[in-house]
C-alpha positions in Angstrom: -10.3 29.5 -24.6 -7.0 30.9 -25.5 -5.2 27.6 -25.8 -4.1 24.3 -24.3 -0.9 24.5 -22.1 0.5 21.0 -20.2 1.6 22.1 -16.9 4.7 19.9 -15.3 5.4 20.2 -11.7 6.1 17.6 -9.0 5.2 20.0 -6.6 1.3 19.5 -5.9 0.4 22.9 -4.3 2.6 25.0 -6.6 0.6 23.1 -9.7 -2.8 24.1 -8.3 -1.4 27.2 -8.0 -0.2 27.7 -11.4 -3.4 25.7 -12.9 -5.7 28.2 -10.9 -3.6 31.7 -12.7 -3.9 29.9 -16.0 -7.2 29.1 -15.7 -8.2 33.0 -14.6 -6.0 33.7 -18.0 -8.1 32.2 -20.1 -6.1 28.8 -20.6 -7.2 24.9 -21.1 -4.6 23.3 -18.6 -3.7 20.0 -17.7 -1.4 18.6 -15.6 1.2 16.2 -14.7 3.5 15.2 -12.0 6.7 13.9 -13.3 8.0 14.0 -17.1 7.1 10.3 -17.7 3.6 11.4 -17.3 3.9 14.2 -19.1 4.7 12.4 -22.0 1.9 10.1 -20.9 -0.5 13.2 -21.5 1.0 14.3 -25.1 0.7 11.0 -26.5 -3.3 11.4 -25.4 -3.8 15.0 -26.4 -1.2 17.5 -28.1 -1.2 21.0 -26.0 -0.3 24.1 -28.0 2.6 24.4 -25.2 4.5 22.7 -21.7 4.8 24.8 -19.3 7.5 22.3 -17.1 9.5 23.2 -13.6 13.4 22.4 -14.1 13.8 20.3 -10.7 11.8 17.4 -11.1 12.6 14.0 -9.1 13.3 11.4 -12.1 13.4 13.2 -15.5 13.8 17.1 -15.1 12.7 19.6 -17.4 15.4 19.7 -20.1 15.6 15.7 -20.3 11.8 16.1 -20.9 12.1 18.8 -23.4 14.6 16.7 -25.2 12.4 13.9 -25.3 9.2 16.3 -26.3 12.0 17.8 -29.3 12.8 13.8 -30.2 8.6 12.9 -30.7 6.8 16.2 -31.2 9.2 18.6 -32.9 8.7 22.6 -32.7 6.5 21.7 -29.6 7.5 25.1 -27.9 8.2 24.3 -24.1 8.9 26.5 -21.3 11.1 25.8 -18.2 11.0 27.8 -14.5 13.0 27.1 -12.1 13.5 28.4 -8.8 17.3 28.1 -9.3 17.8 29.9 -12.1 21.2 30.7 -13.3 23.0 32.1 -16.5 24.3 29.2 -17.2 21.0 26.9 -17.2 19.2 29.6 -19.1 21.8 29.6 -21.6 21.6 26.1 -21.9 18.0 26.1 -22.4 17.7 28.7 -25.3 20.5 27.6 -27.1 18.8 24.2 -27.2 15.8 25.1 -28.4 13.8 25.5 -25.3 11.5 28.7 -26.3 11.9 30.5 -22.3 13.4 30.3 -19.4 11.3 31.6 -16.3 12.3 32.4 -13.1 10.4 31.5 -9.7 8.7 33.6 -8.0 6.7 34.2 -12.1 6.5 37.6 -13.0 2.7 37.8 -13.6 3.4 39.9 -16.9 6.7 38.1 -18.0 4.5 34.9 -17.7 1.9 36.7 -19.7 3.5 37.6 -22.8 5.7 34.4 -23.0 2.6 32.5 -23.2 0.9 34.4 -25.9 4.4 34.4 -27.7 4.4 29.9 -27.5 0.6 30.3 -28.1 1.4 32.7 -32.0 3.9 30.3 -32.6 2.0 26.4 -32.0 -1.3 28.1 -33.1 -2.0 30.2 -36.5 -3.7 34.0 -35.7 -6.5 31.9 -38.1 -7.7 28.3 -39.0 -5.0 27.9 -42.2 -5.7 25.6 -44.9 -3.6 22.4 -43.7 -6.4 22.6 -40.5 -9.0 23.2 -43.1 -8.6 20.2 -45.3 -7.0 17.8 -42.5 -9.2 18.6 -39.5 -8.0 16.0 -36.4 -8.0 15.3 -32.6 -5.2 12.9 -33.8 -1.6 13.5 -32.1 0.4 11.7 -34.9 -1.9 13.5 -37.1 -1.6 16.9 -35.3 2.4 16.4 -35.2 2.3 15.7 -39.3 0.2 18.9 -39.4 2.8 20.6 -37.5 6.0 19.5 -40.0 3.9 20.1 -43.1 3.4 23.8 -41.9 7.3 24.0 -41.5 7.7 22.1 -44.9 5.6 24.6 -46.5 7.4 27.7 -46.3 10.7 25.6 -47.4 11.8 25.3 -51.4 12.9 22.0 -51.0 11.4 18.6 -52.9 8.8 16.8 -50.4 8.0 12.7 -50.4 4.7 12.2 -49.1 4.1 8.9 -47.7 0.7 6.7 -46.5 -1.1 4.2 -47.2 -3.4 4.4 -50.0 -6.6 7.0 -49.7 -5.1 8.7 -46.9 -5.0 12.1 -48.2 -1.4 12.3 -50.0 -2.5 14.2 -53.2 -4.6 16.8 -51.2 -1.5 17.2 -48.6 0.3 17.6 -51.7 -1.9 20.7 -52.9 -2.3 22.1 -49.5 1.5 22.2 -49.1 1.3 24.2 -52.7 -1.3 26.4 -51.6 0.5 27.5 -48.2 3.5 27.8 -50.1 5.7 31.1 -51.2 4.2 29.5 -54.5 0.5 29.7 -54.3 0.3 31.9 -56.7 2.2 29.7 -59.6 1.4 26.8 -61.8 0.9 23.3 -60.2 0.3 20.5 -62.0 0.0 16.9 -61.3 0.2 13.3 -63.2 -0.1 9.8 -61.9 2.8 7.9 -62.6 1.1 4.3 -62.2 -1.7 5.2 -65.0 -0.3 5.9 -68.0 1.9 4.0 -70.5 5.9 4.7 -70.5 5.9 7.0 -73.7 2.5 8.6 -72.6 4.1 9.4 -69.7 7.6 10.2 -71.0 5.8 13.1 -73.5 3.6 14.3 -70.5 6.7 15.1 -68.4 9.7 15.9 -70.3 7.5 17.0 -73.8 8.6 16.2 -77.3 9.1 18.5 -80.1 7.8 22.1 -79.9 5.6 20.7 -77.0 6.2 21.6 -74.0 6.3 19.1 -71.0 5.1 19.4 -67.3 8.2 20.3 -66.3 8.6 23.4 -68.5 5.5 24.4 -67.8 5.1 24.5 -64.2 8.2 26.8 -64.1 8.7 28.7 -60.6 6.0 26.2 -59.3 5.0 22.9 -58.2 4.6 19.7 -59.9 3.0 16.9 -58.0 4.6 12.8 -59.2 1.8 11.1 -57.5 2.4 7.1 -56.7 6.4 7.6 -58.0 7.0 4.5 -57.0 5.0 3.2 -60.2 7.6 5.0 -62.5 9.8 3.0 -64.6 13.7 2.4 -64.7 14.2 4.3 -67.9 11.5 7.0 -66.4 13.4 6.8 -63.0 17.0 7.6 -64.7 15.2 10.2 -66.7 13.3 11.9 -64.3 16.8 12.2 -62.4 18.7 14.2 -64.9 15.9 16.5 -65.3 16.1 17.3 -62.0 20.4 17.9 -62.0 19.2 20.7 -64.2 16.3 22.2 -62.4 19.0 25.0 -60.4 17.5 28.6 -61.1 18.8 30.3 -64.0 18.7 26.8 -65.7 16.9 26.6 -69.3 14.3 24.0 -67.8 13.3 26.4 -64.9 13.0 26.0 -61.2 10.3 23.6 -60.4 9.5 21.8 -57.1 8.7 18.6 -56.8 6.6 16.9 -54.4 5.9 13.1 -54.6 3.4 10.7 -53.2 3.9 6.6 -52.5 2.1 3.9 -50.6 5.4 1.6 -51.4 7.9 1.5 -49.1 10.9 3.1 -51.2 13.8 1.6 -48.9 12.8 -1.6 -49.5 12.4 -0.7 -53.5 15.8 0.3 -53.2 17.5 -2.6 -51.8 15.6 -4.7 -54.2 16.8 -2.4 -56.9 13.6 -1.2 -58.4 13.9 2.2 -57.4 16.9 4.6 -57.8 18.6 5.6 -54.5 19.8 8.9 -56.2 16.6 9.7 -57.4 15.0 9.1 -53.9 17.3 11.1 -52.0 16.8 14.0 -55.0 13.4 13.4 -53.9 13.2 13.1 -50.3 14.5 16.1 -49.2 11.7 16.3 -46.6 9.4 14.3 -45.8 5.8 13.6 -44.5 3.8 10.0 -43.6 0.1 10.3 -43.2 -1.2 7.7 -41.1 -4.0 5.2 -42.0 -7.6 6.1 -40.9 -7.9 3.3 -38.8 -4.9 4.9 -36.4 -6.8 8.3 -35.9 -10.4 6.8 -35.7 -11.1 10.0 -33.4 -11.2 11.7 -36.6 -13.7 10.2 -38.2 -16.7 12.0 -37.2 -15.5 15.1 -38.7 -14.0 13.9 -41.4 -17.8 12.4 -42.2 -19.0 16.0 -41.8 -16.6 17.6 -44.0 -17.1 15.1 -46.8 -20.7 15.8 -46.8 -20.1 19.8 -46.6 -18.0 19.1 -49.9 -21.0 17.2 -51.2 -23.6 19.2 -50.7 -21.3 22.1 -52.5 -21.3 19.6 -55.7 -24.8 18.2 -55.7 -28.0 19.4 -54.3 -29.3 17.2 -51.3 -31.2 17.1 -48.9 -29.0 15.7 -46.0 -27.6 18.2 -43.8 -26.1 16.2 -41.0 -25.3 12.6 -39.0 -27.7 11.1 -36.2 -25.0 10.4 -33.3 -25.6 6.5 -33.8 -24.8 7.0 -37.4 -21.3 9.0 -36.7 -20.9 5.9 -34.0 -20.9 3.4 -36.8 -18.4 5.2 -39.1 -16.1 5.7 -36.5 -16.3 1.8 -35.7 -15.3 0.7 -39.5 -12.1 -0.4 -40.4 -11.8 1.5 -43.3 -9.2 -0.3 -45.2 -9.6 2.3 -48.3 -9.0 5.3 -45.9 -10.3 8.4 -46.5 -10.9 8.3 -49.6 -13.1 5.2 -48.6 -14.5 7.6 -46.1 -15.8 10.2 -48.6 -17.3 7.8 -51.3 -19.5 6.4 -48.9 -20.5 9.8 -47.6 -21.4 10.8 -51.0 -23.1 7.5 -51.6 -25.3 8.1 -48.2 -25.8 11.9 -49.3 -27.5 10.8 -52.8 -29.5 8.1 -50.8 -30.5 10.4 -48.2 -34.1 11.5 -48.4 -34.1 13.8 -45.0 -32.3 15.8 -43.2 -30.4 13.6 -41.2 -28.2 10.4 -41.9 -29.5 7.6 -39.8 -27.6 4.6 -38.5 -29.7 2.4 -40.5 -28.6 3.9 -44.1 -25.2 3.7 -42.6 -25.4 0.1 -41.3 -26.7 -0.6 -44.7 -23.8 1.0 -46.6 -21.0 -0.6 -44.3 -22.2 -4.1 -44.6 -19.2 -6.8 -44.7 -16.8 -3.8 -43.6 -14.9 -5.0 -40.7 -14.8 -3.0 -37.4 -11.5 -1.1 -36.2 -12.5 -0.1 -32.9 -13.7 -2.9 -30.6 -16.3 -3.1 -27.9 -14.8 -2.7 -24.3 -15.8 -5.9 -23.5 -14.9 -7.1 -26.9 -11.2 -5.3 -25.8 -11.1 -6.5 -22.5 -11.8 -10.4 -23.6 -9.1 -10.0 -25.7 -6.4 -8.7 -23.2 -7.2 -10.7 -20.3 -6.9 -13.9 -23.1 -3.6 -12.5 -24.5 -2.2 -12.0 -20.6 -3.3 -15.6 -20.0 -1.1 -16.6 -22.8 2.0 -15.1 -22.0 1.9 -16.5 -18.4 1.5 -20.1 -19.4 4.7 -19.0 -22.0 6.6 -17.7 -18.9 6.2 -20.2 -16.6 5.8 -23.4 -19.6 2.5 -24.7 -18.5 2.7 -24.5 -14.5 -0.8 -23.4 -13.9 0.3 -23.1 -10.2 3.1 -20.6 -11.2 1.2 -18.8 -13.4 -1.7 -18.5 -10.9 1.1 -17.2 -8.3 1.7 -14.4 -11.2 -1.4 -13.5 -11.9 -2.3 -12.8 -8.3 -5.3 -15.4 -8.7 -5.7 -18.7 -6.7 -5.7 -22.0 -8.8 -9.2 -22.6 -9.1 -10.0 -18.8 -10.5 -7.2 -19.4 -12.7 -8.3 -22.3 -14.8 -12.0 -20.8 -14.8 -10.2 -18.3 -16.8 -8.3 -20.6 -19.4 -11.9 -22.7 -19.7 -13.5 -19.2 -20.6 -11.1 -18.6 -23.2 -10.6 -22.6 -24.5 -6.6 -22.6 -23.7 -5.1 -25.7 -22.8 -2.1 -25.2 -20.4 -0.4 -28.5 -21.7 0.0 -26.9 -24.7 2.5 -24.8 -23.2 4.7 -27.4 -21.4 7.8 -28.2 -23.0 8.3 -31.4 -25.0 9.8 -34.0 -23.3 9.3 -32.1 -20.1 
């Protein structure tokens, strides 16, 4: 497969049409009818491009690429049109929108604009952010997709997620797919080590130089800098003033990692707002594990191939019904959670395979993210029966009218899930 393309059209025969060339070129395609479903489909699965018609009944194909720029940025997206002029293509580029095609499609033009999208959404090569952070996850794809951009850029990065969610690795990953792969990096933990520890570690003392001197022309990594001190905070600050080129301190970049919420830190003055904007230059958020829970079973596979490069045992792989449990945890801890019970299971492990019993075992008293249909369904239908006896303040009759349900149905359904409707008349009423 050369790639995944989502195919816009409102026009039913001419998206068949279009699918079935794709298809014949080698393409994944899927489809939509309208740009709200469109967006429907990118929230489920990002493509590597949109291939979108112009005309569309409701939102057309610039609205929609606006919208795509506002939730998935560098998404490239390509319009046609069967009215093309100068002026709507010139609109489109100078927008952003990466072509501008022409109905009837020129077979070749169509061609080499795709495989042009395609080298831009998709490295020639799995690169090392897709190494370490393999996903199915679009919020996860789309922070994969600004970190490649932040990358490339000499600019200080705040990392943000909760905690065990991969900041410090993001953190070396940006390094290594940086201009400065080939310089120092160093890290230190701000949150583990006494103020004048610290204090020496970062700015030195004496003929000894600190981290900032000595990872000259390359990265240094302030992990948790939410944990760093006032006098550390106003410190750190003026060190950075001086960290232009040419400067005796050298140029250093600084990327920084925190589970706090900064903003708030700020307005209750316990972090600097200079120093965070000296700081967040760009920025990433990784989300928890429980929000990508798609993830899971490769991110169980990939903690035990980094296992089994560490320690000699004998697991190789996950029974299915194993992978099914992990991915059904709630993993508060995150990934780091993740990989500490891999590693527990792979030492355990006296076979091949991980069953679901070892990993039952392991996860006892963890709670459970993902829920069982019925499990989900119990709880919608009992959350829906809630906020029709809100609406209509108790009237059952009302609320059965709603619900498209006849009276008798209706209260079967508020004795199933033990909710009074008095509860929800008004007082006095």
């Amino acid at each position: 497969m050369k790639g995944r393309i989502l195919l816009v059209d409102d026009d039913q025969s001419l998206l068949k049409l279009m699918t079935l060339r794709l298809r014949s070129e080698g393409y994944e395609v899927d489809t939509a009818e309208s740009g709200e479903q469109a967006l429907a489909r990118l929230r489920q699965q990002r493509p590597d491009m949109v291939l979108t018609d112009l005309r569309m009944d409701g939102m057309d194909g610039l609205n929609l690429f606006e919208r795509i720029q506002a939730e998935w940025l560098g998404m490239p997206v390509i319009i046609m049109t069967a009215h093309g002029t100068i002026p709507d293509a010139i609109a489109a580029t100078r927008s952003g929108v990466f072509s501008f095609l022409t109905k009837p499609i020129d077979k070749e033009a169509l061609r080499q604009t795709l495989e042009q999208a395609l080298a831009l959404s998709r490295p020639a090569q799995v690169d090392e952010l897709e190494a370490q952070f393999p996903t199915h996850s679009p919020p996860m794809q789309q922070t994969l997709l600004q970190a490649r951009s932040v990358a490339a850029m000499e600019v200080n990065v705040l990392i943000r997620g909760p905690s065990g969610s991969g900041k410090s690795r993001m953190a070396r990953v940006l390094h290594q797919s940086s201009p400065r792969a080939d310089k120092p990096f160093y890290a230190v933990q701000c949150g583990a080590l006494p103020d004048d520890e610290l204090g020496r570690q970062l700015f030195g003392e004496g003929s000894d130089a600190g981290l900032f001197e000595q990872a000259r022309g390359g990265t240094l990594l302030l992990d948790e800098i939410g944990e760093l001190s006032a006098p550390l905070q106003a410190k750190l600050l003026k060190v950075m003033e001086e960290l232009a080129p040419g400067q005796e301190v050298g140029e250093v970049r600084v990327l920084s990692t925190t589970h706090q919420d900064l903003v708030q830190a700020m307005e209750e003055g316990r972090f600097r707002e200079d120093l965070y904007y000296r700081l967040n230059v760009a920025n990433l958020t990784l989300p928890a594990l429980s929000e990508r829970s798609e993830d899971i079973p490769m991110l169980a596979r990939q903690a035990l191939d980094e296992v089994k490069v560490r320690h000699a045992c004998p697991a190789v792989g996950f029974a299915p019904e194993a992978l099914t449990l992990l991915a059904k945890a709630s993993w508060p801890g995150n990934i780091r959670q993740l990989f500490n019970l891999v590693e527990r299971l792979a030492a355990l492990s006296s076979g091949p395979m991980i069953g679901p019993i070892m990993v039952e075992t392991a996860l006892a008293g963890a709670g459970v993210a993902v829920p069982s249909f019925n499990e989900a369904r119990a709880e919608f239908e009992k959350e829906y029966l809630i906020r029709l006896l809100r609406i209509t303040e108790g009237n059952v009759t009302l609320a059965a009218n709603m619900a498209g349900r006849n009276r008798t149905d209706f209260y079967k359904l508020l004795s199933r899930h033990n909710i009074e409707a008095s509860h929800f008349k008004l007082k006095g009423g």
